[in-house]
NUMARTOR-313908 format. One record per residue (C-alpha): residue number from 1; residue in one letter; x, z, y. Coordinates in Angstrom, 1 decimal. Layout:
residues N
+-----+--------+--------+--------+--------+
! num ! residu !     c1 !     c3 !     c2 !
+-----+--------+--------+--------+--------+
! NUM !      a !      X !      Z !      Y !
...
+-----+--------+--------+--------+--------+
//
This chain:
residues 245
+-----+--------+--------+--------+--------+
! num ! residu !     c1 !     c3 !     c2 !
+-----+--------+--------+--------+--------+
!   1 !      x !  126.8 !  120.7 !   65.2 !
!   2 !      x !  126.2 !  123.3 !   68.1 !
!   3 !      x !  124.2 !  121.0 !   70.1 !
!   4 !      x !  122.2 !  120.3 !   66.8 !
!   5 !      x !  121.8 !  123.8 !   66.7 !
!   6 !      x !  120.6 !  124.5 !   70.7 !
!   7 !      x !  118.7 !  121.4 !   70.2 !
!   8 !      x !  116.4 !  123.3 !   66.7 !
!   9 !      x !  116.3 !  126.6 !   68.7 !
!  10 !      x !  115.0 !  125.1 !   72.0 !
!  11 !      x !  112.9 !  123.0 !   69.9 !
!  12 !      x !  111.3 !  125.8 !   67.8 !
!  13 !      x !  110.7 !  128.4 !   70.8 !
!  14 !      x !  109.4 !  126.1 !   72.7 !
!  15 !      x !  106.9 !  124.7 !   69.8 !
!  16 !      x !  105.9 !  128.7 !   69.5 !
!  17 !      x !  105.2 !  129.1 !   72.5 !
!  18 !      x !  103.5 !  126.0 !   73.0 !
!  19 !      x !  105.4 !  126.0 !   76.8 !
!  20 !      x !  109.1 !  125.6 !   78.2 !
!  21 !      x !  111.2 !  127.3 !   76.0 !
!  22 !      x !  112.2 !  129.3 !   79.3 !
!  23 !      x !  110.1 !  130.1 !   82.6 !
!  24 !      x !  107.1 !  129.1 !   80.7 !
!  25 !      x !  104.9 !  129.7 !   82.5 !
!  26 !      x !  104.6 !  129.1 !   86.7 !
!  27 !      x !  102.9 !  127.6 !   89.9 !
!  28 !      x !  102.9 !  124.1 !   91.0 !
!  29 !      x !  102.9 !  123.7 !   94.6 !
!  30 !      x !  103.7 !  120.8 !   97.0 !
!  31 !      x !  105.5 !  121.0 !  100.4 !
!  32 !      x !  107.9 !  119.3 !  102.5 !
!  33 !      x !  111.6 !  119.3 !  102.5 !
!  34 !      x !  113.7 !  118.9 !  106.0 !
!  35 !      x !  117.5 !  118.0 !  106.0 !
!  36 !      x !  119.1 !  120.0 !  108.7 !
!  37 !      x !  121.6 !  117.7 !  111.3 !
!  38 !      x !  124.9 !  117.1 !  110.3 !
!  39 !      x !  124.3 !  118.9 !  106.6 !
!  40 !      x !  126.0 !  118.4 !  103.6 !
!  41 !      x !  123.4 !  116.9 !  101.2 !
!  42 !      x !  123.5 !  113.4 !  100.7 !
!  43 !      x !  120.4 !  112.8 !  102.4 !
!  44 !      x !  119.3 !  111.5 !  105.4 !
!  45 !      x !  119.9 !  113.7 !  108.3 !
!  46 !      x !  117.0 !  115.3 !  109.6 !
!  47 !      x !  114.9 !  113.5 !  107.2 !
!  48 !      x !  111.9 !  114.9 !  106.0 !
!  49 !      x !  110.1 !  114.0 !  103.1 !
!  50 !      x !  107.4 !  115.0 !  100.2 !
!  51 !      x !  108.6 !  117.4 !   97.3 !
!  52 !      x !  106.6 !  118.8 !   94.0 !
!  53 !      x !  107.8 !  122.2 !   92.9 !
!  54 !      x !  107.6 !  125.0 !   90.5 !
!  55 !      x !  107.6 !  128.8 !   90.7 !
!  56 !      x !  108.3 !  130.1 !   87.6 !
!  57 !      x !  109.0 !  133.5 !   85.3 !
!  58 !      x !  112.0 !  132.9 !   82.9 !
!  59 !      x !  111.0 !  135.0 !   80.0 !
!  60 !      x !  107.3 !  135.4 !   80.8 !
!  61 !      x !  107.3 !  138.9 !   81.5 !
!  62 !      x !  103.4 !  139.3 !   82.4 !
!  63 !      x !  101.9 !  140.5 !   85.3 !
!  64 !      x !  104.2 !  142.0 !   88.5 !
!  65 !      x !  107.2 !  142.8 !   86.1 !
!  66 !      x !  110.3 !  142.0 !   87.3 !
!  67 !      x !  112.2 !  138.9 !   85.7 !
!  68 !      x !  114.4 !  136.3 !   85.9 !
!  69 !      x !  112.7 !  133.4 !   88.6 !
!  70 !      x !  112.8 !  130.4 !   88.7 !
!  71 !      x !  112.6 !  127.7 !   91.8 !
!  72 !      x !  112.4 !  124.0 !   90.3 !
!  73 !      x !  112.3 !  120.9 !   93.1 !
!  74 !      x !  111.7 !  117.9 !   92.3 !
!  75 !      x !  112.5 !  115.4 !   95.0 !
!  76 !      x !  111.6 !  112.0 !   95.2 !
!  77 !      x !  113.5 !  108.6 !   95.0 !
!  78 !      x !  114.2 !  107.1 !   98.6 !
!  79 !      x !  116.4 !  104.2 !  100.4 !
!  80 !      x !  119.0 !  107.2 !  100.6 !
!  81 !      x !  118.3 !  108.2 !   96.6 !
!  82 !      x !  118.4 !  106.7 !   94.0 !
!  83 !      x !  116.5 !  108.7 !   91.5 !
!  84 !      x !  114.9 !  111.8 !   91.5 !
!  85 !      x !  117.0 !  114.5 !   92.3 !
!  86 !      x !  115.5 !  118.1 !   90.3 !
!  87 !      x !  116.7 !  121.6 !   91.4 !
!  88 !      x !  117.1 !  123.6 !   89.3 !
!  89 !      x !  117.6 !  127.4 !   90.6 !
!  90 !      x !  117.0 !  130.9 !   89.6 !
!  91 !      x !  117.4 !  134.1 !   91.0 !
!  92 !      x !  120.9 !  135.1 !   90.7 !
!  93 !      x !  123.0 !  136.9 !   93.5 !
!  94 !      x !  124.8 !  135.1 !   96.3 !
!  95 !      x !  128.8 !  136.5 !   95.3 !
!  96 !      x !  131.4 !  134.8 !   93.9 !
!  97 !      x !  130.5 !  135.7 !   90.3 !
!  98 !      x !  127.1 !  136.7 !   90.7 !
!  99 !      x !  125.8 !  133.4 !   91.9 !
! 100 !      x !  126.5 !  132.4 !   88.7 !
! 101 !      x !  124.2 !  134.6 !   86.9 !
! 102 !      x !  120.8 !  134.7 !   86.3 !
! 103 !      x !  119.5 !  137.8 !   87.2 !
! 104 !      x !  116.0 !  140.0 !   87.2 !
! 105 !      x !  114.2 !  140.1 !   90.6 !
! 106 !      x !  110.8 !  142.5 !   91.3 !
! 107 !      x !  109.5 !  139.7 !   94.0 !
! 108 !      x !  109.2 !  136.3 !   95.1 !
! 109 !      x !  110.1 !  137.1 !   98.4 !
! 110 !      x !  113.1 !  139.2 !   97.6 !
! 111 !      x !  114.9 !  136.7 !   95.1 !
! 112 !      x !  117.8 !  134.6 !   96.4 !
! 113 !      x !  117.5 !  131.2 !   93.8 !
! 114 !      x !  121.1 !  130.0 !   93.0 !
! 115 !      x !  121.7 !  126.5 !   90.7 !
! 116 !      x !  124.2 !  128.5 !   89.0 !
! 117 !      x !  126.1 !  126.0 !   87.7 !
! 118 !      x !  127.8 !  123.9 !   90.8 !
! 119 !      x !  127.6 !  120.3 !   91.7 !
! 120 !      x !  131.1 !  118.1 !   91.4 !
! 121 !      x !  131.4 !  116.3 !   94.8 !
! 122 !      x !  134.6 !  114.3 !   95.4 !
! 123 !      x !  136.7 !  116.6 !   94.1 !
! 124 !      x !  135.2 !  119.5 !   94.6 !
! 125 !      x !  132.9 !  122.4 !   94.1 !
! 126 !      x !  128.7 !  123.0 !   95.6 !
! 127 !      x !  126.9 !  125.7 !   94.9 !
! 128 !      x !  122.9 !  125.5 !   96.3 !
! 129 !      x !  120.9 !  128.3 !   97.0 !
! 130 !      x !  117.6 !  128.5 !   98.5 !
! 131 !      x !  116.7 !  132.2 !  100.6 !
! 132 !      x !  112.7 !  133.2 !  101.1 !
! 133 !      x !  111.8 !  133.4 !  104.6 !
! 134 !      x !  109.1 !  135.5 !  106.6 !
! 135 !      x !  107.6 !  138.4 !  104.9 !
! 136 !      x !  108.1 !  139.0 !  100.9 !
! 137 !      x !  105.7 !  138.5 !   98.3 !
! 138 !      x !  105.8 !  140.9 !   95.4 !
! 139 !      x !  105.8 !  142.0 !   93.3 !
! 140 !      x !  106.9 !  139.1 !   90.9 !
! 141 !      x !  103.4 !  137.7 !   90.0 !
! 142 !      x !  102.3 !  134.3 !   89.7 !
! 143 !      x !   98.5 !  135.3 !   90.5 !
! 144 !      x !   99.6 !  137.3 !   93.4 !
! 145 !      x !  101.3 !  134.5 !   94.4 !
! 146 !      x !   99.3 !  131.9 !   93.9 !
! 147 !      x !   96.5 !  133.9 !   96.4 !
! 148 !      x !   99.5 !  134.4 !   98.7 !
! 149 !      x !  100.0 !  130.7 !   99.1 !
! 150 !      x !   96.7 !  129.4 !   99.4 !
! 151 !      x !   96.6 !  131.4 !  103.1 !
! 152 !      x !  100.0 !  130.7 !  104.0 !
! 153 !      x !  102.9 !  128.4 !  103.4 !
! 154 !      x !  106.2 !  129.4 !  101.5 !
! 155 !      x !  109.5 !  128.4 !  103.0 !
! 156 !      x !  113.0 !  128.5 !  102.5 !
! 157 !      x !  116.5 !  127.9 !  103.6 !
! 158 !      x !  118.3 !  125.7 !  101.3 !
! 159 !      x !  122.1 !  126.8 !  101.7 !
! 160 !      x !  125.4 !  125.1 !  100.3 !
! 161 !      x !  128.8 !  127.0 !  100.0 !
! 162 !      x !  132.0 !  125.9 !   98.4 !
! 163 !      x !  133.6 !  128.2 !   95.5 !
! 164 !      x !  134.5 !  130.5 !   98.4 !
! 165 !      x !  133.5 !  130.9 !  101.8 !
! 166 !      x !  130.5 !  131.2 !  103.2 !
! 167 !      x !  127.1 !  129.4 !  102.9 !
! 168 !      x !  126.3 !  126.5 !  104.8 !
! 169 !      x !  122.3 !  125.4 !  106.1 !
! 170 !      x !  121.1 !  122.2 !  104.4 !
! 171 !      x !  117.5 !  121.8 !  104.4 !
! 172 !      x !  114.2 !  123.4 !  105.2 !
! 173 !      x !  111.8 !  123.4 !  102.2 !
! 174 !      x !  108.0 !  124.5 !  102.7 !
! 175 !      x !  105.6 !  124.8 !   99.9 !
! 176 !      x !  101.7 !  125.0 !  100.9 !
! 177 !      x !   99.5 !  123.6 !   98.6 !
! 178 !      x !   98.8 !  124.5 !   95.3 !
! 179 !      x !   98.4 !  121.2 !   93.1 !
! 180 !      x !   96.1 !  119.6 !   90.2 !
! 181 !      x !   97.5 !  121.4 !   87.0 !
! 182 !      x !   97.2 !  118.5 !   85.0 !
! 183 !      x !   98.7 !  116.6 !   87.5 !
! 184 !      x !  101.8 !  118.4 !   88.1 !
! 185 !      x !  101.9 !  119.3 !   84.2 !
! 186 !      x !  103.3 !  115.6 !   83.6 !
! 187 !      x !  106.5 !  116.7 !   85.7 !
! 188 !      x !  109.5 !  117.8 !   83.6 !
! 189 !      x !  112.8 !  119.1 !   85.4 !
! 190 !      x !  115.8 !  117.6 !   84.1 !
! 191 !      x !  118.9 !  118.8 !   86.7 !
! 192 !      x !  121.7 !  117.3 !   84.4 !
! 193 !      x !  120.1 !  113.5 !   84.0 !
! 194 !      x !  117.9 !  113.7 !   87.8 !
! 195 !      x !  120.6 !  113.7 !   90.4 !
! 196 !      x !  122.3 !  112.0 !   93.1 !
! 197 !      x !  125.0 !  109.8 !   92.3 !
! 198 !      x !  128.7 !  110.8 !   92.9 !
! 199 !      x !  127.0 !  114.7 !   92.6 !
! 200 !      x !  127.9 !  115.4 !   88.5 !
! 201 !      x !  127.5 !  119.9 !   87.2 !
! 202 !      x !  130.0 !  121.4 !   86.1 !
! 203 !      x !  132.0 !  122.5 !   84.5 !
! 204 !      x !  131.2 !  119.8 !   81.5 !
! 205 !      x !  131.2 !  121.7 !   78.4 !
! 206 !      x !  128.3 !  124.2 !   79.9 !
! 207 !      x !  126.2 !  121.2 !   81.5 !
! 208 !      x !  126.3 !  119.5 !   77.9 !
! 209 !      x !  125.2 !  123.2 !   76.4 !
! 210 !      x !  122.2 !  123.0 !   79.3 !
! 211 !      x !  120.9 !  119.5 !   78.6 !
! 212 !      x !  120.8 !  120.6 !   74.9 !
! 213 !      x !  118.7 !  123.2 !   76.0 !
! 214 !      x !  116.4 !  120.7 !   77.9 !
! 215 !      x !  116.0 !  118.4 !   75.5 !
! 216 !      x !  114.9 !  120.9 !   72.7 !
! 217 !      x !  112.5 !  122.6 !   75.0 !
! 218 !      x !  110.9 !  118.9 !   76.0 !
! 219 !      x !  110.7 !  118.0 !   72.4 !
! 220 !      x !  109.1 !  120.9 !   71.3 !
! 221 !      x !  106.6 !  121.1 !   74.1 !
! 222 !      x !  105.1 !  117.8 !   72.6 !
! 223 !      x !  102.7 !  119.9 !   71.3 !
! 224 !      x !   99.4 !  120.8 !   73.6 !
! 225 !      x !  101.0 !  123.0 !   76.2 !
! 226 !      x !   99.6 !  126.7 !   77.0 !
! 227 !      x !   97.7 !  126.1 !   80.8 !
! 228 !      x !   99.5 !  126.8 !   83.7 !
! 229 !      x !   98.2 !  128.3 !   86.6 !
! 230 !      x !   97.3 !  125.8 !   89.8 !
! 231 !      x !   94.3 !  123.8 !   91.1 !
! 232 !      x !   92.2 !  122.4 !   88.3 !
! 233 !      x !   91.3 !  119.2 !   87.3 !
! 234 !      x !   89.2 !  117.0 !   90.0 !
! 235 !      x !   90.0 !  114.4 !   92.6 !
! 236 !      x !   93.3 !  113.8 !   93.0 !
! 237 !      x !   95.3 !  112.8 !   96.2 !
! 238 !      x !   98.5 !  112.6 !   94.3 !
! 239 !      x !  101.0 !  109.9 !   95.8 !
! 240 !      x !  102.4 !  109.8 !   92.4 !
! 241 !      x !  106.1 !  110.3 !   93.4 !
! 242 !      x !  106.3 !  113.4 !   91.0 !
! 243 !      x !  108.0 !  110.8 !   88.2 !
! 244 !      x !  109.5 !  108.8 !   90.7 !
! 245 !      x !  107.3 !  105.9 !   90.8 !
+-----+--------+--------+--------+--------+
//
């Protein structure tokens, strides 16, 4: 019955709202990300490869307002993965308790983007976390931001840390061009079903509360969705990864 319930409210905002239920609205970008030596993903070391990604505000707050972010990653199927792997993260702080949280930030530049729920690994506990490098883009606007990245790339420092201790460098991730909207638009995060194997979120009970969450919001975005900002429609160089094809 409660996932009935998540499932109808998901459903129904996002059917108002003609969006995600959540971060409706964002920018779809493509970049690269680069594994760092010796790192704790389970990807190749040092391997870099193509990723599609999304910049998003979590309750649409318009304009510059602060909100709560949103950094979603999809990256592709390879000899080392399976399936596609999606990131999830929003920005949260980097504590103990508050990486679990999802909490308001007034720029792109100045958010630190957690996965707030950690990743199950042989017994025990990763949280991710991507950090902004090189100089700060706010305030939190998705035009403003959009114009920021079509002269200069975004980039980040993926991070893993344990329940406690300190965080640990995985991966490099740069985001430089902005792509085809109707392109990108076919893309729909999933974190709970797109992930490596032997790498499960917990704890169960709230990763069961999340996918009902997703799957509403999917459902009831099967309506015509609201445009979201990015390159419009025209030639497209697409690889055609973004579903994992």
């Amino acid at each position: 019955m409660p996932e009935q319930l998540l499932d109808a409210g998901f459903h129904g905002l996002a059917r108002a709202r003609r969006a995600r239920a959540f971060h409706p609205h964002g920018l779809w970008l493509a970049g690269e990300l680069t594994t760092v030596a010796d790192g704790p993903l389970p990807l190749e070391e040092g391997s870099s490869r193509p990723v599609a990604a999304r910049l998003s505000k979590g309750a649409g707050v318009p304009g510059g307002g602060p909100d709560v972010l949103g950094l979603g990653v999809r990256i592709p199927p390879r000899d080392d993965l399976e399936r596609p792997w999606d990131l999830a993260l929003s920005s949260s702080g980097i504590g103990v308790v508050t990486r679990c949280l999802p909490l308001p930030a007034r720029g792109w530049g100045r958010a630190r983007y957690s996965s707030l729920l950690p990743y199950r690994v042989a017994g025990r506990t990763v949280w991710l976390l991507a950090v902004p490098h090189g100089d700060p883009v706010s305030p939190a606007s998705l035009a403003r931001l959009e114009r920021w990245t079509r002269e200069r790339p975004l980039r980040f420092a993926l991070m893993a840390g344990p329940a406690r201790g300190g965080w640990r460098p995985a991966a490099r991730l740069v985001l430089h061009t902005v792509l085809p909207v109707p392109e990108a638009g076919r893309l729909s995060f999933d974190p709970v079903l797109n992930r490596p194997s032997g790498w499960t979120l917990a704890p169960d009970w709230l990763t069961e509360i999340r996918e009902s969450a997703y799957r509403g919001s999917r459902e009831g975005r099967r309506a015509p969705e609201k445009p979201e900002r990015g390159r419009q429609a025209g030639p497209v160089d697409s690889p055609g990864w973004w579903a994992g094809r």
